[in-house]
C-alpha positions in Angstrom: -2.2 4.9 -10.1 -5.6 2.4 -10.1 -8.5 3.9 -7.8 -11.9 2.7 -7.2 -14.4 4.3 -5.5 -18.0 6.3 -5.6 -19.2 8.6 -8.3 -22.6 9.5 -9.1 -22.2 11.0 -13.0 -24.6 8.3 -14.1 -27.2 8.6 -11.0 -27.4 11.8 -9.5 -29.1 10.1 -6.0 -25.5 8.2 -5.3 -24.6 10.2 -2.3 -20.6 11.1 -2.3 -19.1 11.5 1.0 -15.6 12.1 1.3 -13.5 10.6 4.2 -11.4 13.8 4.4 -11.9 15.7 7.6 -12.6 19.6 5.8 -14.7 17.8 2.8 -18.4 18.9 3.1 -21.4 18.5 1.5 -23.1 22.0 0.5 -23.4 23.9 -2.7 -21.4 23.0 -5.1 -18.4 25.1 -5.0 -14.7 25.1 -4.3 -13.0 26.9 -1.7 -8.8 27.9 -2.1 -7.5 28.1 1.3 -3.8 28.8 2.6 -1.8 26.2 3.9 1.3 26.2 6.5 3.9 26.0 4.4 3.2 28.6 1.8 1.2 27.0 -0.5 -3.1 26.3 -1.4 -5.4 23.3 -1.4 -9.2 22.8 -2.2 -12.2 22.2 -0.2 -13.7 20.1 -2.7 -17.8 20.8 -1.7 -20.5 18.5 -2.9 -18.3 15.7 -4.8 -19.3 13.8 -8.0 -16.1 11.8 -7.6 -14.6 10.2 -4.7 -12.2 7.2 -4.9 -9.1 5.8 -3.2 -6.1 3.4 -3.2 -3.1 2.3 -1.5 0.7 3.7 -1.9 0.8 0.0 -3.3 -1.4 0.7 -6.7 1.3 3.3 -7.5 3.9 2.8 -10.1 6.8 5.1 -10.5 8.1 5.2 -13.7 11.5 6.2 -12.7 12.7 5.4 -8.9 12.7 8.7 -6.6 14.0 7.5 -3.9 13.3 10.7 -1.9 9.8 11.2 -3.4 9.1 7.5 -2.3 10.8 7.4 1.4 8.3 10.6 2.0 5.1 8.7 1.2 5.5 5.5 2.8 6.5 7.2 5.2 2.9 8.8 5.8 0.8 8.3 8.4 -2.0 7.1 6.2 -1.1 4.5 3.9 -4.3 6.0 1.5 -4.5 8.4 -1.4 -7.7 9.5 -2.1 -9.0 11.3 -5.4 -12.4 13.8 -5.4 -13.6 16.0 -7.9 -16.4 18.1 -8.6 -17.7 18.0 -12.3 -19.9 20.0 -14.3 -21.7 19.3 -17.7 -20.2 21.3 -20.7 -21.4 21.8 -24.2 -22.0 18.0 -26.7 -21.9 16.1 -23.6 -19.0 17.2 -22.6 -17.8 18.1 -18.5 -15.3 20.2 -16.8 -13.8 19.2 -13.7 -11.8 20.5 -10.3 -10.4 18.4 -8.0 -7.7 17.4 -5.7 -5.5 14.1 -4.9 -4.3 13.8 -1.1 -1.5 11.6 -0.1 -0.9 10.3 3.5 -3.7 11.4 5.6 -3.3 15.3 3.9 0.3 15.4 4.7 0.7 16.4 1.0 -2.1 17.0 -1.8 -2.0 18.4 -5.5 -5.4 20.5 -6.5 -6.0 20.0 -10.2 -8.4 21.2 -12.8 -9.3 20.5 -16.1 -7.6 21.0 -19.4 -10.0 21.4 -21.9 -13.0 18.9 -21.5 -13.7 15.7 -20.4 -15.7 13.2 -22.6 -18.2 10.5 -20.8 -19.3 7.6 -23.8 -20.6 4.6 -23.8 -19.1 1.6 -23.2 -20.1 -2.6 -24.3 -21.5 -2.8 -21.6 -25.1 -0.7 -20.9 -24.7 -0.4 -17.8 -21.9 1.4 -17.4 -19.7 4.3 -19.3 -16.5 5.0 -20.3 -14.6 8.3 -19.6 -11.5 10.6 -19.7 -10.0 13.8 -18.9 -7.1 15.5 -18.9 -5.8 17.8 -15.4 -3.7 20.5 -14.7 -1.6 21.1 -12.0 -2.7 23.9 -10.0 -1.0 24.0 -7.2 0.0 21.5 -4.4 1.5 21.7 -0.6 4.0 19.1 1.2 6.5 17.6 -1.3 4.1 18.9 -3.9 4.6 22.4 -3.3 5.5 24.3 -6.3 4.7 21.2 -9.2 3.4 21.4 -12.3 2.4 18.8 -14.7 -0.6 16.9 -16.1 -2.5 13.9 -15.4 -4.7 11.6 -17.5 -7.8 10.3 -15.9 -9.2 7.1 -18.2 -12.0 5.9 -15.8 -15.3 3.2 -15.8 -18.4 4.2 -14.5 -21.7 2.7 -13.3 -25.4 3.7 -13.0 -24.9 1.7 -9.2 -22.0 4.6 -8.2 -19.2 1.9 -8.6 -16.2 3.8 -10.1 -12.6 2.7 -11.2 -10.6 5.1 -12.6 -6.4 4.8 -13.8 -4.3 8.2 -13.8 -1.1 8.5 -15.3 0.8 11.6 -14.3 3.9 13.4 -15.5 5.3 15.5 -12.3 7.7 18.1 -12.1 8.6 18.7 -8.7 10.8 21.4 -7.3 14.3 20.0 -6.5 15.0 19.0 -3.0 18.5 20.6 -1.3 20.5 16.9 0.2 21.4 17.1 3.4 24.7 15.4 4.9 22.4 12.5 5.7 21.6 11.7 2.0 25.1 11.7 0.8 25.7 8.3 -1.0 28.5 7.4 1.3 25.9 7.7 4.3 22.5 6.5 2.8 21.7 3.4 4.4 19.9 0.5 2.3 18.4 -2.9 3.0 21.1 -4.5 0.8 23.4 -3.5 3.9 21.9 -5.1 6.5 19.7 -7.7 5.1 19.9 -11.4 6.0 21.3 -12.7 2.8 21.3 -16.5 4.6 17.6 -16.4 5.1 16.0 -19.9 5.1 13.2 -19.9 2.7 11.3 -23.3 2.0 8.9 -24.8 -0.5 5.3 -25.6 -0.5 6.0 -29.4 -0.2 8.0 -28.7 3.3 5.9 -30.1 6.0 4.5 -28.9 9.0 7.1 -30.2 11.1 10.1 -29.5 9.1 9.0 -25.7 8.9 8.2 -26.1 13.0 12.0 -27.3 13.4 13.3 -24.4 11.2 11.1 -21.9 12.9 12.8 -22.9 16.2 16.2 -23.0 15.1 16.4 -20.0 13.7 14.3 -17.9 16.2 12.1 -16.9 13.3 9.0 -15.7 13.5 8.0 -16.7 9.8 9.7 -18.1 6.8 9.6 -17.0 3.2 8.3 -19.8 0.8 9.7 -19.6 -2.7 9.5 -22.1 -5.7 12.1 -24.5 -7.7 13.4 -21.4 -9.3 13.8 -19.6 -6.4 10.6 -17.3 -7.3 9.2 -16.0 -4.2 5.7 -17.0 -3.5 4.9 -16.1 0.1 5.3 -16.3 3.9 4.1 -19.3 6.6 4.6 -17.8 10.4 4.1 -19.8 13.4 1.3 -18.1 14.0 -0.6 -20.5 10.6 0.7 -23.5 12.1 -0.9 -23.3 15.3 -3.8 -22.2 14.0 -4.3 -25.2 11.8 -3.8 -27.4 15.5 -6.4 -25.5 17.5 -9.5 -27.0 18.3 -12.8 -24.9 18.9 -12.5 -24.9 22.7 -15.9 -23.5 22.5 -17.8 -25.8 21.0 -15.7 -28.7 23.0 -16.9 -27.2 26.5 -20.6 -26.6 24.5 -21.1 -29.7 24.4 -19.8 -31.3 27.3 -16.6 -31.7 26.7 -13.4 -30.3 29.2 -10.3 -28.3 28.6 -8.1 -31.4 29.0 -10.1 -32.8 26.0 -9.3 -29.8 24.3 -6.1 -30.4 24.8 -6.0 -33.8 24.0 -7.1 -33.4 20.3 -4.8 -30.2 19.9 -2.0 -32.7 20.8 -3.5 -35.3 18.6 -3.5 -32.6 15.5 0.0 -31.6 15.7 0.9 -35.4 15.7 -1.9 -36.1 12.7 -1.0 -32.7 10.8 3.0 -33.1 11.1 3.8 -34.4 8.1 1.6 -32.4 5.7 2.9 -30.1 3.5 2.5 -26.3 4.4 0.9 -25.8 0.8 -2.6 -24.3 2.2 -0.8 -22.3 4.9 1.4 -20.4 2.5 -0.1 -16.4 2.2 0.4 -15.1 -1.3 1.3 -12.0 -2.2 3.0 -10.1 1.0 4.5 -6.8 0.9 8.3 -7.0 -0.3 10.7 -4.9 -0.2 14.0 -4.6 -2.7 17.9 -4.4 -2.1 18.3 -0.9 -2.9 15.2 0.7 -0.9 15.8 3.2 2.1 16.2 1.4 5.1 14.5 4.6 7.1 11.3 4.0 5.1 11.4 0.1 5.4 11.7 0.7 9.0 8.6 3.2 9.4 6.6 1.0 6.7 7.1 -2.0 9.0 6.7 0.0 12.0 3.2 1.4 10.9 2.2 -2.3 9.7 3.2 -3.9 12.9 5.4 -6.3 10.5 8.6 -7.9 11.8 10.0 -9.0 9.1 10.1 -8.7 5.3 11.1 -10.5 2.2 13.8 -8.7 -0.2 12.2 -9.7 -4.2 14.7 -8.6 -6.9 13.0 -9.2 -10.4 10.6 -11.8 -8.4 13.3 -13.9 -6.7 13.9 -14.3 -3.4 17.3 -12.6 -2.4 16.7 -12.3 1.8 14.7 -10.8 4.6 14.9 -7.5 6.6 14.0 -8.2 10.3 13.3 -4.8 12.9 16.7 -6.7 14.6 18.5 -6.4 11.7 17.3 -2.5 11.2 18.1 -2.1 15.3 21.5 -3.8 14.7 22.6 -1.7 12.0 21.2 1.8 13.5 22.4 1.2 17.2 24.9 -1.2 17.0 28.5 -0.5 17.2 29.9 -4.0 15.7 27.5 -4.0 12.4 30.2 -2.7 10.4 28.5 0.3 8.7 28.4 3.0 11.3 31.4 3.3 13.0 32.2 6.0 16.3 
């Protein structure tokens, strides 16, 4: 997991203050408290680390699929890191901390094993460090695990701080309910639109205006030659490309028919171009075998209407919220049967 944040090991006037609602800044201490479901977390208190990133800077090293469904399914798409760290002997530090997942839904409180080591790196103004964490304890889907983590971080005398864990996780096993059988699991594969029209940068403005409209579209996935996926166009880009700045047409004298005359104009000038500086890079895909529950709530809590399926980089299909509704409600789809 890659975070980047604040810490202020190298300048002790960086103030650190965490976005989590019972973080706050007082002695430096930690406090265990009881959660709901059995379990502990930490009030970190007075932070010298705080940093964050996006379910998307995860990597799993072997697919969970239950383990993933739960945090994308999250009501915060953030995981944030803070620690509290204290110098030890030969420059040395020990460290507490905790990781939260998905606005506190679920959180692991860690501490260190044995001592961290802070050296100097090529550049001055910045230093190199690592540690190594226990797993103390953890709530949500973290209840009960134990592990380690690996902390090899950068940090600078201005408070910037990147930092990369790597984590081995051993979480209790999770009892299947009827719903997670194989022959009921539901995946994109199932439903997704395999006949998906994708185009290439070179398709004009007009050709991708016909195809939007023919195929009641909202966007279209661009892909390369080789079928590589590159990115989306929506017909949102290509009217935005056409409209005028009504504002500064009626600032200086001009009228809303004028406006409208040169947005006419553009879509006949701009027609033939190719879509090329349209295309946005690097969307959120999705892949044939993920749970179509936690596509649906990912694209629910991204306002997102569709979504390209990438296998190994190329493009296989989409996954509309039509193609989810069909497949959940409807009783022709084929797959759930009265």
């Amino acid at each position: 997991m890659s975070l980047k944040g604040l810490s202020n090991l190298l300048n002790s006037t960086i103030d650190i203050k965490p976005k989590t609602q019972d973080s706050t800044i007082s002695e430096p201490q930690n406090v265990t408290e009881s959660s709901s479901d059995g379990g502990s977390h930490q009030t970190i208190t007075n932070p010298n680390i705080y940093a964050t990133s996006n379910y998307e800077g995860i990597t799993f090293e072997e697919e969970d699929t239950h383990l993933t469904y739960i945090l994308q399914s999250s009501l915060d798409n953030q995981v944030s890191f803070e620690a509290y760290t204290a110098p030890s002997d030969s420059g040395s530090f020990q460290a507490t901390g905790r990781i939260l997942f998905g606005g506190q839904q679920h959180s692991l409180n860690i501490s260190a094993s044995g001592s961290g080591q802070l050296l100097a790196s090529p550049d001055s103004g910045y230093k190199q460090g690592a540690i190594a964490f226990s797993i103390d304890s953890g709530t949500g889907i973290f209840a009960h695990t134990t592990g380690f983590i690996t902390s090899n971080f950068l940090v600078g005398e201005s408070g910037e701080y990147r930092d990369v864990h790597t984590a081995t996780l051993f979480l209790q096993s999770q009892e299947q309910d009827d719903l997670t059988t194989e022959e009921e699991r539901l995946l994109v594969r199932d439903v997704m639109d395999e006949k998906a029209f994708p185009v290439t940068m070179d398709a004009s403005l007009e050709y991708v205006a016909d195809l939007l409209a023919l195929t009641h579209a909202s966007e279209l996935m661009v892909i390369d030659e080789q079928g590589n996926f590159i990115g989306v166009v929506s017909e949102v880009d290509l009217l935005q490309v056409l409209m005028p700045d009504i504002d500064e047409i009626v600032r200086v004298g001009g009228t809303l028919k004028d406006a409208l005359n040169i947005f006419i104009r553009n879509g006949r000038d701009l027609a033939g171009q190719p879509i090329r500086r349209l295309v946005k890079s690097n969307p959120r895909t999705v892949m044939s075998n993920d749970e179509l529950l936690a596509v649906a709530t990912v694209m629910l809590h991204n306002n997102t209407r569709r979504l390209p399926v990438v296998e190994q980089g190329k493009f296989v299909g989409s996954i509309s919220l039509e193609d989810i509704c069909w497949a959940v409600l409807s009783k022709w789809n084929g797959i759930l049967q009265n």
